[in-house]
C-alpha positions as CSV (number, residue, x, y, z in Angstrom):
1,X,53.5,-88.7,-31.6
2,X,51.3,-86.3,-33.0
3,X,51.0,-84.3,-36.0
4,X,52.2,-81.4,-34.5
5,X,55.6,-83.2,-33.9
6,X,55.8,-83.2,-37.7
7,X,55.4,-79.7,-38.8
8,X,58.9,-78.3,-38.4
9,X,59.7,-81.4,-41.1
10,X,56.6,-80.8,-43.4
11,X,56.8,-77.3,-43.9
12,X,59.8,-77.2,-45.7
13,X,59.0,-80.5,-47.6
14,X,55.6,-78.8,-48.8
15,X,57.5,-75.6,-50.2
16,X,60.0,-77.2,-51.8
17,X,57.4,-79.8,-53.4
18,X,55.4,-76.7,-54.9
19,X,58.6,-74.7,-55.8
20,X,59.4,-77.4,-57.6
21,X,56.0,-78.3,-59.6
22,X,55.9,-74.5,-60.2
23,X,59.2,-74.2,-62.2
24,X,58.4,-77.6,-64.0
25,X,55.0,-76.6,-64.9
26,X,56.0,-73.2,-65.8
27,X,59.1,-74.6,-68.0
28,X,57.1,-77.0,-69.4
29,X,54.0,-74.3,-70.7
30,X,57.0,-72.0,-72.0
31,X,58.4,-74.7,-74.2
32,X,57.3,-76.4,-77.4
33,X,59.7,-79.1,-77.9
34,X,60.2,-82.0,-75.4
35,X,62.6,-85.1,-76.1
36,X,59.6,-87.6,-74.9
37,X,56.3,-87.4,-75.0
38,X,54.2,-84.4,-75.5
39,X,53.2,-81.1,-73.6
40,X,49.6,-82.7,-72.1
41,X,51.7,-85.8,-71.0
42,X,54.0,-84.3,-68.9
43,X,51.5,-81.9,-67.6
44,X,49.6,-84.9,-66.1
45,X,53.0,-86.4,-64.9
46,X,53.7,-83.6,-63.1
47,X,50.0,-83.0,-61.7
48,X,50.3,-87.1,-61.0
49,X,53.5,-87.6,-59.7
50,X,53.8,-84.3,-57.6
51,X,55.7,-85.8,-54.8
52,X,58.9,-84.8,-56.7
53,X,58.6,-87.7,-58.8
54,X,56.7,-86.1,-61.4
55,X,59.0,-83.3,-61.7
56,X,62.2,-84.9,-61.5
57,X,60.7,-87.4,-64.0
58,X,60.0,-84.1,-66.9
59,X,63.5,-82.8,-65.7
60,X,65.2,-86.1,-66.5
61,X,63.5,-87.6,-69.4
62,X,61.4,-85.2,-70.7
63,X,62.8,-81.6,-70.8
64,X,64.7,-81.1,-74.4
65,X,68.2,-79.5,-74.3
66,X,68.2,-76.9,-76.1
């Protein structure tokens, strides 16, 4: 197997990994609250944890409802 075998899967993995650490980031420099932690923390959980666990992580724990 090569690498080649793996780019109709990785593609689509890849855009949705930076769609989703776009809208986090962008959510999380728009807001000024958060219900843990604080705005640099979840920035380097995001940058960190980009392999969707970062973002989910803000999403779940992190993001204040408002």
């Amino acid at each position: 197997m090569s690498l080649h075998d793996f780019v109709p899967f990785l593609v689509p993995l890849i855009a949705v990994e930076l769609i989703l650490f776009g809208i986090t980031l962008r959510h999380i420099l728009t807001h000024k609250t958060y219900q843990r932690g604080s705005r640099t923390l979840w920035i380097v959980v995001i940058v960190i944890g980009i392999n969707f666990i970062g973002p989910v992580l803000y999403f779940l724990l992190g993001k204040e409802d408002v």
